[in-house]
C-alpha positions, 0 to 999 in steps of 0.5 A: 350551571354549577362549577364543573360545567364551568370548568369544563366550558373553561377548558373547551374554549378554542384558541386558534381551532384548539381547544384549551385543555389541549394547549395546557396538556401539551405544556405540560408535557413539554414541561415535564420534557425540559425537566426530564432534560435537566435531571435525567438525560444528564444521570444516564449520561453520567451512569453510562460514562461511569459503565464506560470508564470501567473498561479497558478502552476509552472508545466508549467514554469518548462517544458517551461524551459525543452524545451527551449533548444529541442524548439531551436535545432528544428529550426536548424533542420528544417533549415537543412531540408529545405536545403536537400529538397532543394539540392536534393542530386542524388539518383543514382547510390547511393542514397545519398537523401535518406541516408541523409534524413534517417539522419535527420528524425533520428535526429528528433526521437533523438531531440523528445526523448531528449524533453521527456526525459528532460520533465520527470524532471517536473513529478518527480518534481509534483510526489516530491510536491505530496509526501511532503504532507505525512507522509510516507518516502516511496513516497519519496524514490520512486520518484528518482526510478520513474523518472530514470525508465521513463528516461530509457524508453524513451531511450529505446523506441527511440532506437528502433525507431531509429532502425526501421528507418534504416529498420533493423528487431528488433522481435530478439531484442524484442524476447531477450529482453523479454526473458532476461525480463522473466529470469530477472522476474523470479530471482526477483519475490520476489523482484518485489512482494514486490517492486510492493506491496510497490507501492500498499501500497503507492497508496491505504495508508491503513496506515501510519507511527505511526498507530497501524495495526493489520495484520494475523502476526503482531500488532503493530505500523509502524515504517518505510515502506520500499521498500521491507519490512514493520518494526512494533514495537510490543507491546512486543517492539520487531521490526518485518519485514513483507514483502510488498507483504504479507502485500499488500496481507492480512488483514490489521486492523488499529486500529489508524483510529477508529472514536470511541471505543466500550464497550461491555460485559455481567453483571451478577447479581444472582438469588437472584435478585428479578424482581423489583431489577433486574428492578431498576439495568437496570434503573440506568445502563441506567442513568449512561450511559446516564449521562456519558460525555465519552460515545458517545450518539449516540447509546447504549443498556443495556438490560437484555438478558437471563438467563444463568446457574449461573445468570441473564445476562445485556448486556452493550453495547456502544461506548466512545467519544475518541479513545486513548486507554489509555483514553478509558480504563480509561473511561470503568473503571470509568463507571464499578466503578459507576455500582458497587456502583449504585448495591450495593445500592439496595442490587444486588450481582454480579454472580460467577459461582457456583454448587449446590449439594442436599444431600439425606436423608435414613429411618431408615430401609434402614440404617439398611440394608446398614450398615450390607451390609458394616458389611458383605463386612468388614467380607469378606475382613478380611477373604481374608486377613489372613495367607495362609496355607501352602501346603507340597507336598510328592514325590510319586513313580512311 
């Protein structure tokens, strides 16, 4: 037998139903793995860290960081694939390739999970950057919530991929799970209302914190917006808590995001006013409107409009530059001030409601016969009011 035959009987001796050059082959190629681990894996790590760092963003350079560690248990993976499909462990009478193979291909759901669960640290971070940028505080409370309800779903997930990998029948498990999700849904569907009506607030912002919002319940300005409810403080300076999901749901006027304030109401002069008056009252209204640095020129109207029961009515309509209400009320009261002065110069008199009553005048004859009408009715009730006589009954026999 010469040396080679020997070599090759060598390397064909069995243990456990495997030969020898296999278990060397599969060490080998583990091993190569192990220095693949410790020299590349962390190169290709650095080069896409240093690709990642050239960019404007730091999104990149965090999940770079996030998978270092998941890029690097690949590569042992891979090796201690490699030396399974090498070893061909026997499949009879117990099929142990197929045990082990399950195991690995479990390992890789596992390593898989474990990079997206590492990943969701850099959602939360973008979700952080995104939320630093508002006002409200709600955004901000909803980041950890977001990131722990992610991670709770990718455990989740792969437990039940892990499951199904061992071939065992998860419709019971789903079929509980819904269940348990349906009585759960069910217990705090005020709850889950207003935490999904929080998240509508904070994605559709129909207001923020500071601004005067009108609602069917409540006017006044935010305070805080919560999780589950909404905190305005009133003009009453009481504090009123609105749920989510009814302020989600209503009507919602904010009054803090107006581009401009409107003036509108109708002025009425009296009758007395003569057509020129009335036309020379419309002329210097317009100047003073026109002429008045706190009304937008945009667009306006005075217009004498109809005429109603007690006056002829001017209607004034127009919008003021500023949106503060107390700059708006003292512009409104500066332009009412000059159109008192500018109608009273021509002699124009503001309206009030007022009734007219015409008295009827009789002739002489008609006099006469109502006062001996009143004379004879006087007679009648005097009658009727003197001492009743008194009546005295006799008994009679029978």
């Amino acid at each position: 037998m010469t040396i080679w035959d020997q070599v090759k009987e060598f390397f064909q001796y069995q243990f456990l139903s495997v030969a020898l050059w296999r278990i060397i082959a599969a060490l080998a190629i583990f091993f190569i793995a192990l220095i693949l681990k410790r020299f590349v894996a962390g190169r290709v790590t650095d080069l896409l860290l240093r690709l990642a760092k050239r960019t404007k963003t730091t999104v990149d350079d965090l999940l770079v960081e996030a998978l270092r560690a998941p890029i690097a248990a690949f590569f042992v993976l891979a090796g201690l694939f490699g030396a399974v499909v090498v070893l061909q462990f026997p499949r009879q009478p117990t099929d142990v390739h197929g045990f082990v193979m399950g195991l690995l291909r479990t390992a890789g759901i596992i390593l898989a999970a474990w990079a997206l669960y590492r990943s969701i640290r850099v959602v939360s971070v973008m979700l952080t950057a995104l939320t630093q940028k508002t006002e409200s505080e709600l955004d901000d409370q909803l980041v950890p919530f977001v990131e722990k309800f992610l991670k709770v779903v990718v455990v989740v997930i792969g437990f039940v991929i892990v499951i199904r990998e061992w071939g065992y029948d998860i419709s019971g498990l789903l079929a509980g799970l819904g269940l348990g999700g349906l009585a759960f849904a069910l217990a705090a569907k005020d709850t889950l209302a207003n935490l999904f009506g929080s998240i509508m607030i904070l994605t559709d912002r129909p207001f923020g914190l500071g601004d005067w919002i009108k609602t069917p319940q409540v006017e006044g300005t935010v305070e805080e917006i919560g999780f589950r409810s909404t905190r305005v403080r009133t003009f009453a300076n009481s504090q009123v808590t609105v749920p989510n999901s009814i302020v989600a749901a209503g009507t919602v006027e904010n009054w803090s995001r107006m581009l401009k304030r409107r003036i509108s109401y109708t002025l009425g002069v009296t009758y007395a006013t003569s057509v020129s008056q009335l036309k020379e009252t419309l002329e210097r209204i317009k100047d003073i409107v026109r002429n008045h640095p706190g009304i937008r020129q945009d667009f306006w109207l005075v217009n004498f409009t109809e005429f109603n029961e007690s006056s002829l009515d001017i209607m004034i309509y127009c919008f003021t530059n500023t949106t503060v209400w107390g700059e708006f009320l003292a512009v409104r009261e500066d332009l009412n001030m000059k159109i008192m002065d500018a109608i009273k110069e021509i002699g124009v008199e503001v309206a009030f409601p007022t009734h007219s009553v015409y008295m009827e005048t009789l002739d002489q004859n008609e006099q006469d016969k109502l006062d001996k009408q009143a004379q004879a009715l006087l007679a009648t009730r005097s009658e009727r009011s003197s001492p009743e006589q008194t009546i005295t009954r006799g008994s009679g026999e029978g």
